[in-house]
C-alpha positions as CSV (number, residue, x, y, z in Angstrom):
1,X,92.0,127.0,122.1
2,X,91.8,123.4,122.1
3,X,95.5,121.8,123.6
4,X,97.3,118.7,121.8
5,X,95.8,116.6,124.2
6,X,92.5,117.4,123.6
7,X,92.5,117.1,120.3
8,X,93.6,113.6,120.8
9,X,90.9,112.8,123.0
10,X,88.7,114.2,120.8
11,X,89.7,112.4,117.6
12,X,89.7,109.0,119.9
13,X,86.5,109.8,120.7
14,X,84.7,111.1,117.3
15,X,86.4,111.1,113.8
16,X,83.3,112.6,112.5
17,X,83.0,115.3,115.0
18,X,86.6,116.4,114.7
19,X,86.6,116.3,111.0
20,X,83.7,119.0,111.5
21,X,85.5,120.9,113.5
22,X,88.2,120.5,111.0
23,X,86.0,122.3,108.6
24,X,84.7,125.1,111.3
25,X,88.3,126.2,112.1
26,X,89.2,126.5,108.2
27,X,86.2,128.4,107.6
28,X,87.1,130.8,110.6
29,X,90.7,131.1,109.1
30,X,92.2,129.4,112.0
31,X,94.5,127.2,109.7
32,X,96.7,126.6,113.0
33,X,94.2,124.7,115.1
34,X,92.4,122.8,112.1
35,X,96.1,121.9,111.6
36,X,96.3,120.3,114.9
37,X,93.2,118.8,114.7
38,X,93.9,116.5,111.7
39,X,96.9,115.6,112.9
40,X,95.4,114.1,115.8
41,X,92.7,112.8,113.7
42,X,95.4,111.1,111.2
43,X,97.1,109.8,114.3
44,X,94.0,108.4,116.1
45,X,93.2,106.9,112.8
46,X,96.5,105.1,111.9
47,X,96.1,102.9,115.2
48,X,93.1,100.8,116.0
49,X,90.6,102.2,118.9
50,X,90.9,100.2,121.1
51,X,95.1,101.4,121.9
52,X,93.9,104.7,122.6
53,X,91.3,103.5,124.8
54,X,93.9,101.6,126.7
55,X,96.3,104.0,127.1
56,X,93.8,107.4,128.1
């Protein structure tokens, strides 16, 4: 199980890749963690790219 922070990092990283595993999770039934996931990928996208990068 994936923590807060590394959902962050991973939405910094890769919108596509955590949008994908966005989809995996729900498929699974693991409504929790995709929850947490977009979150983090609503959050990384609201802010421009570079602000993450300076602050990781």
């Amino acid at each position: 199980m994936l923590t807060k922070q590394d959902w962050d990092w991973l939405a910094v990283c890769s919108d596509y890749q955590t949008a994908v595993t966005v989809q995996t999770l729900l498929k699974k039934g693991k409504s929790r963690q995709a929850r947490a996931a977009l979150e983090s990928l609503i959050e990384a996208m609201a802010e421009p790219k570079n602000e993450h990068l300076k602050a990781s």
